[in-house]
N, CA, C and O of each residue as an XYZ file, in Angstrom:
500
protein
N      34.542      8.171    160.296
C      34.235      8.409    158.891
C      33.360      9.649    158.804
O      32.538      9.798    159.707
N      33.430     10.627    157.765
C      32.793     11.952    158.070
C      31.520     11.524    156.706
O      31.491     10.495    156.031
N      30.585     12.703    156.649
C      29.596     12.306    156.208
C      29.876     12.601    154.819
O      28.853     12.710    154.143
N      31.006     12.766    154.178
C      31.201     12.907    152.737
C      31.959     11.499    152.066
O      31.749     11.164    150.901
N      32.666     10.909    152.783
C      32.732      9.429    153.120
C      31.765      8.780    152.556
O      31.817      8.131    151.512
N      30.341      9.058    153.662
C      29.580      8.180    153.889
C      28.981      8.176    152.700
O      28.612      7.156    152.118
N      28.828      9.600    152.193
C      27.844      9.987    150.588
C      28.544      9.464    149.145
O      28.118      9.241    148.012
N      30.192      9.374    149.992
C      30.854      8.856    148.538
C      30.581      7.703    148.189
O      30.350      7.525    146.993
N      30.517      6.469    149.191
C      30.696      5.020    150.071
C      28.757      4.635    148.939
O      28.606      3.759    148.087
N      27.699      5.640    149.418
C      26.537      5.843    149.163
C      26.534      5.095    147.379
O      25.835      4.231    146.849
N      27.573      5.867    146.939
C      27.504      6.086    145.617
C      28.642      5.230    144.635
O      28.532      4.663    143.548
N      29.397      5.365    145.263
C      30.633      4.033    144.597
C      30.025      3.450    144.966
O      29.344      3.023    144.033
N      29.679      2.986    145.970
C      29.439      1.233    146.725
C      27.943      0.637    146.057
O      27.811     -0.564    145.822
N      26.810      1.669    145.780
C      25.945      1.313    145.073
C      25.523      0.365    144.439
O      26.379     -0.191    143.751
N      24.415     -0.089    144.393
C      23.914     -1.729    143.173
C      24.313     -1.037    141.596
O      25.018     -1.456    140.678
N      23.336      0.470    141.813
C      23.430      1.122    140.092
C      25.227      1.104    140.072
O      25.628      0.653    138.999
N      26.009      1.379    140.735
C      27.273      1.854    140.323
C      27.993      0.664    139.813
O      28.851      0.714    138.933
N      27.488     -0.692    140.576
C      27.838     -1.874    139.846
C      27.634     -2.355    138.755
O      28.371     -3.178    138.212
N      26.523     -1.864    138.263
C      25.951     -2.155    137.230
C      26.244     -1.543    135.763
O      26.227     -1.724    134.546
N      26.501     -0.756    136.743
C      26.712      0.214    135.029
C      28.240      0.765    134.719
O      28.590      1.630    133.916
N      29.399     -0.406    136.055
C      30.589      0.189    135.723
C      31.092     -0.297    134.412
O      30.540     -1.239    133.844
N      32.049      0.270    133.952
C      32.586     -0.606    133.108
C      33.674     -1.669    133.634
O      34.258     -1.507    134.705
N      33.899     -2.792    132.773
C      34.993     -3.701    133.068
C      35.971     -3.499    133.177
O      36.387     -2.753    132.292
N      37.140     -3.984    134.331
C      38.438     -3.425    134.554
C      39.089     -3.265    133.027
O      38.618     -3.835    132.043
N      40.002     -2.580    133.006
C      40.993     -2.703    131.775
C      41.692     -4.553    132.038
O      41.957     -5.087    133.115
N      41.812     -5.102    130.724
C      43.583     -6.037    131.223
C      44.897     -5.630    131.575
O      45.589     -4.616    131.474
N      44.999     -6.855    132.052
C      46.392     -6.558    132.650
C      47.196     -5.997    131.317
O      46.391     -5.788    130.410
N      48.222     -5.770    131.039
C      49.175     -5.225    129.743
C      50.090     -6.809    130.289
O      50.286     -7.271    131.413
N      50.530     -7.352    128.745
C      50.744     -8.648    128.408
C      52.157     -8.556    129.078
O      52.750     -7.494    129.264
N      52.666     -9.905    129.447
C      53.793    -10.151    130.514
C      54.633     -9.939    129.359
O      54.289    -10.001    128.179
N      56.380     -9.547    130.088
C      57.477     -8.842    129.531
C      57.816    -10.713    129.118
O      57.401    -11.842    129.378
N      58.927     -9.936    128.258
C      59.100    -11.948    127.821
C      60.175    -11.882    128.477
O      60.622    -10.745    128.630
N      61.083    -13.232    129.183
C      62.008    -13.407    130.096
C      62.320    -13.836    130.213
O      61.808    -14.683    129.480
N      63.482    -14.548    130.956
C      63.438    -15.938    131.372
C      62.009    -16.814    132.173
O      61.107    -16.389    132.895
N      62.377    -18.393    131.571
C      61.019    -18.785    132.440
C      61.700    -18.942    133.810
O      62.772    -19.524    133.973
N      60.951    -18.351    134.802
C      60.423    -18.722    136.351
C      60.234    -19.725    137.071
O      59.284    -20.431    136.733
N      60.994    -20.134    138.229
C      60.802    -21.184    138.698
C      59.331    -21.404    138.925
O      58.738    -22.379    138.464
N      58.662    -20.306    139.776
C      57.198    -20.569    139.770
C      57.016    -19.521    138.867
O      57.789    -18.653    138.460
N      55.184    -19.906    138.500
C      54.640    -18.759    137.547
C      54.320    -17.616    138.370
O      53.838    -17.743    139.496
N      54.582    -16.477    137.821
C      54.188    -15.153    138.432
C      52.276    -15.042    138.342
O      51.577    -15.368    137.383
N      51.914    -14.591    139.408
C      50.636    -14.376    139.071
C      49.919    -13.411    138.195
O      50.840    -12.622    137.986
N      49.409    -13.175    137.868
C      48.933    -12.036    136.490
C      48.765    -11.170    137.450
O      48.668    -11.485    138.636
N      48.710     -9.788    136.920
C      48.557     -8.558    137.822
C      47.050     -8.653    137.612
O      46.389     -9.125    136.686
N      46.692     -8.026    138.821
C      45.448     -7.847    139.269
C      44.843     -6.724    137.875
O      45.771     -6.331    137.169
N      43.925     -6.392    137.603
C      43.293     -5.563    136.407
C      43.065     -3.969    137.311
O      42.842     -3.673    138.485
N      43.232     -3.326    136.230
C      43.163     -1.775    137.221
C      41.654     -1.289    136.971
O      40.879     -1.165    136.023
N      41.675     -1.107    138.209
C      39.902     -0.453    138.396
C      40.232      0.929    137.494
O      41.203      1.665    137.320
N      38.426      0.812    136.888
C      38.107      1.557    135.882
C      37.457      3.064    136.676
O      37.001      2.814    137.792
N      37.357      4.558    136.259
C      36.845      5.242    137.074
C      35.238      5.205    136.874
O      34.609      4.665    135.963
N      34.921      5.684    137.602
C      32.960      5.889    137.929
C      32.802      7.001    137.310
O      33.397      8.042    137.593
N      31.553      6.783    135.946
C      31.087      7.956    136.038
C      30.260      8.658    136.654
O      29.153      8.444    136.160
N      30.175      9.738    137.869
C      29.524      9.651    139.013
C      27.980     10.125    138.029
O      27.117      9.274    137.815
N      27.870     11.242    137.633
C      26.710     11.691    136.561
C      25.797     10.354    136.066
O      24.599     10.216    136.312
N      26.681      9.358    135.274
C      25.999      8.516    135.065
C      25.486      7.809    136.207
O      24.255      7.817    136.197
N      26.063      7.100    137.351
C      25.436      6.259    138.671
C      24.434      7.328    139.050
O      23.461      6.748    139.533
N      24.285      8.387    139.043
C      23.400      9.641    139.382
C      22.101      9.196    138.513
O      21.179      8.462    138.868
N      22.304      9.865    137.252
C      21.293      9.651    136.664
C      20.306      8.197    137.123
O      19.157      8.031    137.531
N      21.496      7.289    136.791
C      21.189      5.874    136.802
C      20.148      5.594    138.082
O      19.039      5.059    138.096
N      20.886      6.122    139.052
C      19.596      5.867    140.487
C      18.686      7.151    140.173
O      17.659      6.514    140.406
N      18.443      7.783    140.008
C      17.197      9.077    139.427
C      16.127      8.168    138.970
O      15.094      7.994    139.617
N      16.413      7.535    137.736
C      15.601      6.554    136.838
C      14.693      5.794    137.553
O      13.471      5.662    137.602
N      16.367      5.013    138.472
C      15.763      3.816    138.734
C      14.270      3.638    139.864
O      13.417      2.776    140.075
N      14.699      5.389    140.514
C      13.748      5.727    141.627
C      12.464      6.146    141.597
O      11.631      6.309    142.489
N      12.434      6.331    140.136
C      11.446      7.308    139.489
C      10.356      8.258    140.478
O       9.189      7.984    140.757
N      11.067      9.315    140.847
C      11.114     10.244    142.080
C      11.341     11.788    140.811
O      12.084     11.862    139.832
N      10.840     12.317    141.103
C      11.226     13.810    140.292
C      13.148     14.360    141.091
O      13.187     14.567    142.304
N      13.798     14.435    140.681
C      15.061     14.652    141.498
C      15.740     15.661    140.969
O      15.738     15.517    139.747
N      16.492     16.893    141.385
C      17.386     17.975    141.103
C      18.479     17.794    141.328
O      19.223     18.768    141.433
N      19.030     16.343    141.501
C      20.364     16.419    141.946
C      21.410     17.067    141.198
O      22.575     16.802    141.496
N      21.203     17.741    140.427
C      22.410     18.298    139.527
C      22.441     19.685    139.940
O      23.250     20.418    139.371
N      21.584     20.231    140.964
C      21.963     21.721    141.120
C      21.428     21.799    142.775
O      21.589     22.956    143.162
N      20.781     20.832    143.979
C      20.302     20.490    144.800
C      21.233     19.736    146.017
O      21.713     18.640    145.730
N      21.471     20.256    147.248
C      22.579     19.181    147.588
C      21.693     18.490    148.381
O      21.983     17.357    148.766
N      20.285     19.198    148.784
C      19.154     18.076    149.447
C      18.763     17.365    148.745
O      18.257     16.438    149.378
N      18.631     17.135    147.024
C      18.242     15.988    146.431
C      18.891     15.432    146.402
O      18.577     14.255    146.579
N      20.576     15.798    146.121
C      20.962     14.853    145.938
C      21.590     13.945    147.302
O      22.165     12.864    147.173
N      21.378     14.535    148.424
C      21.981     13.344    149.570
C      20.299     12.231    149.814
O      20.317     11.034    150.100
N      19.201     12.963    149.625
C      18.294     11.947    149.851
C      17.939     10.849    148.320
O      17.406      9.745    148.434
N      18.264     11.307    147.298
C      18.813     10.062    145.790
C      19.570      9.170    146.564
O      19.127      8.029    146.694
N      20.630      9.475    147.103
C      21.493      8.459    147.263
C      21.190      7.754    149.119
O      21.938      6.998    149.739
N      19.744      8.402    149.622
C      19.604      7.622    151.186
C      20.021      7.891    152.229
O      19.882      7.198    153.237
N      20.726      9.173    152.141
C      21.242     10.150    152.904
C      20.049     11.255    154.125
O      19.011     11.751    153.686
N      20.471     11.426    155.510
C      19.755     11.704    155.490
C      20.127     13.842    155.253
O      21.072     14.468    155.734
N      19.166     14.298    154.518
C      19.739     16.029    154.612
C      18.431     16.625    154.993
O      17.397     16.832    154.357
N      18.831     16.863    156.359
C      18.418     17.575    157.263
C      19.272     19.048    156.886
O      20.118     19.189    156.003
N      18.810     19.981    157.757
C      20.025     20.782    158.090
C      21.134     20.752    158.797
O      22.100     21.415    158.419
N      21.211     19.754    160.282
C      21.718     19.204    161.098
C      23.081     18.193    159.971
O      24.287     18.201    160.217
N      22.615     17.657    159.143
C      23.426     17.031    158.296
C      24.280     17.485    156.977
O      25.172     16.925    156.340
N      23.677     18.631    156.860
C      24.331     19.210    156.032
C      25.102     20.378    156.299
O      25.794     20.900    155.425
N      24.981     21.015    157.996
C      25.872     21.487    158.516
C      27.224     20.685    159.030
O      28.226     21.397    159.101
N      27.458     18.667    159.564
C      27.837     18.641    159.675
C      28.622     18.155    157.988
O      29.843     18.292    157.916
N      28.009     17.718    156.973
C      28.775     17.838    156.009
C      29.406     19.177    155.314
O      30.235     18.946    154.433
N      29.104     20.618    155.614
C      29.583     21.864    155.788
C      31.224     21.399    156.289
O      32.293     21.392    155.678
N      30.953     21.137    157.281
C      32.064     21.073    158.493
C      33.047     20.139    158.244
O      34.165     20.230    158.750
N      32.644     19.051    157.342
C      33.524     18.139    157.162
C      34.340     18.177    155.689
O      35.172     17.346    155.325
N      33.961     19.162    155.063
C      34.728     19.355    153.687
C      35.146     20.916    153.989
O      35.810     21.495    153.129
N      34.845     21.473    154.954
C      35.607     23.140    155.458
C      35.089     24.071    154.859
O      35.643     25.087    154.440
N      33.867     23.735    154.779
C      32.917     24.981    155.048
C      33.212     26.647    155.900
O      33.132     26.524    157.123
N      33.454     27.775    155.535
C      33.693     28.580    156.443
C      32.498     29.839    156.704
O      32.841     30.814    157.373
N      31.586     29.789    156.341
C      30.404     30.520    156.105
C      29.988     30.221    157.252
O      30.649     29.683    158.141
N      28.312     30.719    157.316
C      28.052     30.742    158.068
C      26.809     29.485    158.275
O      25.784     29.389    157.600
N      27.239     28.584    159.405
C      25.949     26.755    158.854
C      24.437     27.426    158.975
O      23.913     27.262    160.077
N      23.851     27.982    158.230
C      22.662     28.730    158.700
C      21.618     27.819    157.693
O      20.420     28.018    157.894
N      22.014     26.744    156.525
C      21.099     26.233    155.411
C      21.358     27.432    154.371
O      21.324     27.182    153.166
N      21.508     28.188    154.641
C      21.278     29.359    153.430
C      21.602     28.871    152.280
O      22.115     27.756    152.191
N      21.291     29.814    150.982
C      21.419     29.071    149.887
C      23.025     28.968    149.345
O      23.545     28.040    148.726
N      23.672     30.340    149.828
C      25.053     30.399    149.761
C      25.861     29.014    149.975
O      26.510     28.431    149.106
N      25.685     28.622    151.292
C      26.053     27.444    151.749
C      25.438     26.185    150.951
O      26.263     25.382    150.514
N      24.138     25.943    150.729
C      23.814     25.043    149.811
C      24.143     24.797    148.930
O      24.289     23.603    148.665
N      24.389     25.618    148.153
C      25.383     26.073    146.481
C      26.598     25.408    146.598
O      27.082     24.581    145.825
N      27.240     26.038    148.090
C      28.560     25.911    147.998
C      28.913     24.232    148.529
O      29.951     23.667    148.187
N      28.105     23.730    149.207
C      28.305     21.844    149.467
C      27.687     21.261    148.205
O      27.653     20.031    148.170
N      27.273     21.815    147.331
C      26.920     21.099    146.249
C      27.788     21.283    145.181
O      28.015     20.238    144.569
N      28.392     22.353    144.726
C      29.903     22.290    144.104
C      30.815     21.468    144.371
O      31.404     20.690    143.620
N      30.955     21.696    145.729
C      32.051     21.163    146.772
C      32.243     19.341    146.665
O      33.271     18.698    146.451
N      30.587     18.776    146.947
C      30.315     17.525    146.858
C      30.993     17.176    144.980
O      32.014     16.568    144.657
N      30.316     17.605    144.405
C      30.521     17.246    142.915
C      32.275     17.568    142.442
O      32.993     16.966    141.644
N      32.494     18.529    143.142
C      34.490     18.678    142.558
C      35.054     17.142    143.375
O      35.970     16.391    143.041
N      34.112     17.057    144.532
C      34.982     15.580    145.487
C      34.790     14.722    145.146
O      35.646     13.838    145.178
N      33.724     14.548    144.702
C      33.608     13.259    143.241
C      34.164     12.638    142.227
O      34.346     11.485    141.838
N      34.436     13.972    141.829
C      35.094     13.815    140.522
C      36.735     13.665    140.908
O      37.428     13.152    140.030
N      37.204     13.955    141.788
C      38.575     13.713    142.282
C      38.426     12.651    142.498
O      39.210     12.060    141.756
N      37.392     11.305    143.610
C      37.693     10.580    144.138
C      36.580      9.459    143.560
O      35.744      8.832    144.211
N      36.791      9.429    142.443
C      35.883      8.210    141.272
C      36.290      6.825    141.361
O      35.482      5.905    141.233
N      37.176      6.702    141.517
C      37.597      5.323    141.373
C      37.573      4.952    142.909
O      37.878      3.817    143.275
């Protein structure tokens, strides 16, 4: 599992993210038919997406910690218990294809903190 995994896992998997998801949608009402020897089981309910901003905020609050996670990729991996070292944020560099140079620089910082937040938002649910 690479460490963007682990930061996603951090943040879906969360108490705040439970808390503040919303409720699946319902199922959409059964087709009418013939009746069935056995009953069909209801479809499972489709997971709703995360708003990651909100679970963000939501643990900010809850931490009451001064936090930059909205422009910071060291606040925001230690918000969510992460550890960001440089050592860790070179190998999260490395694991979303980073091609710069792993030096911490701010270039690179900028650019795993875009990077983190576009992978988010792709992979919400």
């Amino acid at each position: 599992m690479g460490l963007f995994s682990k930061l996603k896992d951090a943040i879906f998997g969360s108490a705040e993210a439970k808390e503040i998801a919303p409720p699946p949608s319902p199922p959409p009402p059964p087709a009418a038919a013939a009746p069935a020897a056995v009953p069909a089981a209801p479809p499972a309910p489709e997971p709703q997406p995360i708003d990651v901003e909100k679970v963000l905020d939501y643990m900010a609050e809850k931490r009451g910690q001064p936090n930059n996670w909205r422009t910071s990729i060291v606040d925001l991996m230690k918000l969510v218990g992460m550890d960001s070292s440089l050592a860790a944020r070179k190998e999260l560099a490395q694991d979303l294809g980073y091609t710069g140079a792993l030096d911490g620089s701010a270039e690179m910082n900028l650019w795993l903190h875009r990077k983190v937040m576009e992978r988010l938002a792709q992979e919400r649910v």
